[in-house]
C-alpha positions, 0 to 999 in steps of 0.5 A: 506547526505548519511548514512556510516558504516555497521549498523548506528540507528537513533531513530525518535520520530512519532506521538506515537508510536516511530519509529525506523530507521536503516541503514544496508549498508552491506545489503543494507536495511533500517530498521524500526521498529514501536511499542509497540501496543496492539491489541485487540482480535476482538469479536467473529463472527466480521467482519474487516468492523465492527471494525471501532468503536474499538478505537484500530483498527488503529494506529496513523500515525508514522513519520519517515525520510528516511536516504538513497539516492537510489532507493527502490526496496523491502520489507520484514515484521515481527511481534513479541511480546514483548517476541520476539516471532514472530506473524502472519502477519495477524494480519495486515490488512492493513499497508500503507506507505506515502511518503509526499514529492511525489504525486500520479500521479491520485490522489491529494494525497501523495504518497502511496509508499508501502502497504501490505494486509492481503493476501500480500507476501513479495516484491521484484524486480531485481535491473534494477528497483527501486522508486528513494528515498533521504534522508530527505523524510518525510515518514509515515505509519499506520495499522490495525489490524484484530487481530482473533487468540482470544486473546489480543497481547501485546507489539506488535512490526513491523519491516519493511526490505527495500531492496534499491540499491544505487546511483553509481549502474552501469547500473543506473535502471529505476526509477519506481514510483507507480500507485495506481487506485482505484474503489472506491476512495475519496480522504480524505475519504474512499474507501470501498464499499458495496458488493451486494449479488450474482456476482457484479462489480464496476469500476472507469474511469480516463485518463492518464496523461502521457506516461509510461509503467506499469511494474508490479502490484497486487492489494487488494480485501476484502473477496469474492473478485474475481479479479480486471481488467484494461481495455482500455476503447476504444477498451475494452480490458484488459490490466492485472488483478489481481485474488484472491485465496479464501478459503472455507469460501470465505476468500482471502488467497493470491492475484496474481502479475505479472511483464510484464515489467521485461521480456518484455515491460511492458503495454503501458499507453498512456496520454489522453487516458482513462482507466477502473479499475474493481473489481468483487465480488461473495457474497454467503451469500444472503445479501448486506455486508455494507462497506465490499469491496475494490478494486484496483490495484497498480503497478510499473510505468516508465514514459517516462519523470520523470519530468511530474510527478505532483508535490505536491501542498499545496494549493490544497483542496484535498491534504490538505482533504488527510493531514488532515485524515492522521492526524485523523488516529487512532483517531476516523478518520475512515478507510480512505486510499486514495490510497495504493500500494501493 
């Protein structure tokens, strides 16, 4: 049922803490507001790899419904206390969405809709394109915390802006879904990685399973990250990359996008033909950093047929092993993503 009226507020209790649901239909935003958490000061001279063990590095998974039929096309994030006071956003490392009634087209797993990084901007695409969205999608989402300003921030609250077109827009947009390719990626585990000292790669193979065209994309890398490539394995070429800004210290301060299918055609993704994805790191430090290193691109992906998608299946063990840690998040269950777009 579609939401009517300029703002309706569905209160929707998640795992802990609550989530709040409201629609703005003059705005065209759904927005979700998640809190209260504490988040502790990280330790001197810590790094995120380490925090694992801190029993408030993650929050549980938070359940909501999405209330809205149409198609998503953006978001915007804000963090505040409990004053009201605003907060740096990068204080999040990570904040993933999932919606449970969609996979994702390489992995057994649900799909991670939306995603953000520490170095992630705010996200939005013109109104020809959107991820088709209807009400009574059973979504979620979780975070991480990399809590460096000192101290303890209290009764902290995220509130999350979706940007959505509605049902009747004339002409209809493309109806995009997102691709996620990981170097590193078990499906219910983790997908973090050592980085060697000096120049290093990894890179993960896989086959396409249908035709589209990659609209746009960007990606996620962890300190000392250089970049990430998608290469056709055939010919080796590379089709699109994502780089990484560092500061001084090596730290990422801002990851690029591009959007090749919004002015152009996009890139042609064929089925059955095979693909690489490559993250590349460059550690100065002059010693292997254990756990230290992710890397993926996540993009927006129009199939030529939207009924090839891969449907969710409950019976599948990884799917079910990709449930299970969803569950065990933000309860002594590890970092384990399986998979988030941003």
């Amino acid at each position: 049922m579609l939401v009517t009226g300029v703002v309706a507020l569905l209160a929707l209790t998640g795992d802990d803490p609550r989530a709040q649901v409201r629609v703005d239909s003059a705005r065209r935003e759904v927005i979700v507001t998640a809190g209260p958490f504490h988040v502790a000061a990280m330790p001197p001279d810590m790094k995120h790899e380490d925090m694992e063990a801190m029993d408030d590095h993650s929050t549980p998974l938070i359940r909501f419904e999405w209330p809205v039929a149409g198609w998503l096309r953006g978001f915007r994030i804000d963090v505040e206390d409990g004053a009201g006071r605003p907060v740096d956003r990068r204080v999040i490392h990570h904040l993933i969405g999932i919606n449970f009634d969609r996979r994702q087209l390489l992995y057994p797993a649900a799909e991670r809709i939306f995603g953000i990084g520490r170095e992630t901007e705010d996200m939005s695409v013109p109104k020809s394109i959107g991820v088709p969205m209807q009400p009574g999608f059973k979504m979620g989402m979780y975070m991480a915390w990399q809590n460096e300003t000192g101290v303890d921030l209290h009764d902290v609250q995220i509130r999350i802006r979706f940007e959505y077109s509605p049902p009747n827009l004339n002409p209809r947009p493309v109806s995009t879904l997102p691709l996620y390719m990981d170097v590193n990626l078990t499906v219910g585990g983790s997908n973090t990685f050592d980085i060697p000292a000096g120049k290093s790669e990894k890179a993960w193979e896989f086959t396409m399973p249908l035709d589209g065209r990659l609209i746009g994309y960007g990606g996620h890398l962890h300190d000392y990250g250089v970049g990430v490539r998608l290469e056709d394995v055939k010919s080796g070429n590379v089709l699109g990359q994502v780089k990484a800004t560092l500061a001084d210290d090596g730290k990422i301060t801002k990851i690029s996008r591009s959007l090749p299918g919004v002015r152009g055609d996009g890139i042609r993704l064929r089925a059955g033909r095979r693909y690489r994805v490559v993250g590349m790191y460059d550690n100065p430090t002059g010693a292997i950093i254990p756990r230290g290193a992710m890397a993926h691109i996540t993009g927006i992906f129009a199939p030529d047929d939207l009924s090839q998608w891969p449907v969710v299946d409950l019976t599948n063990e990884q799917m079910q092993d990709d449930l299970a840690s969803l569950n065990e998040m933000g309860k002594g269950g590890g970092h384990k993503h399986g998979g988030e777009p941003r």
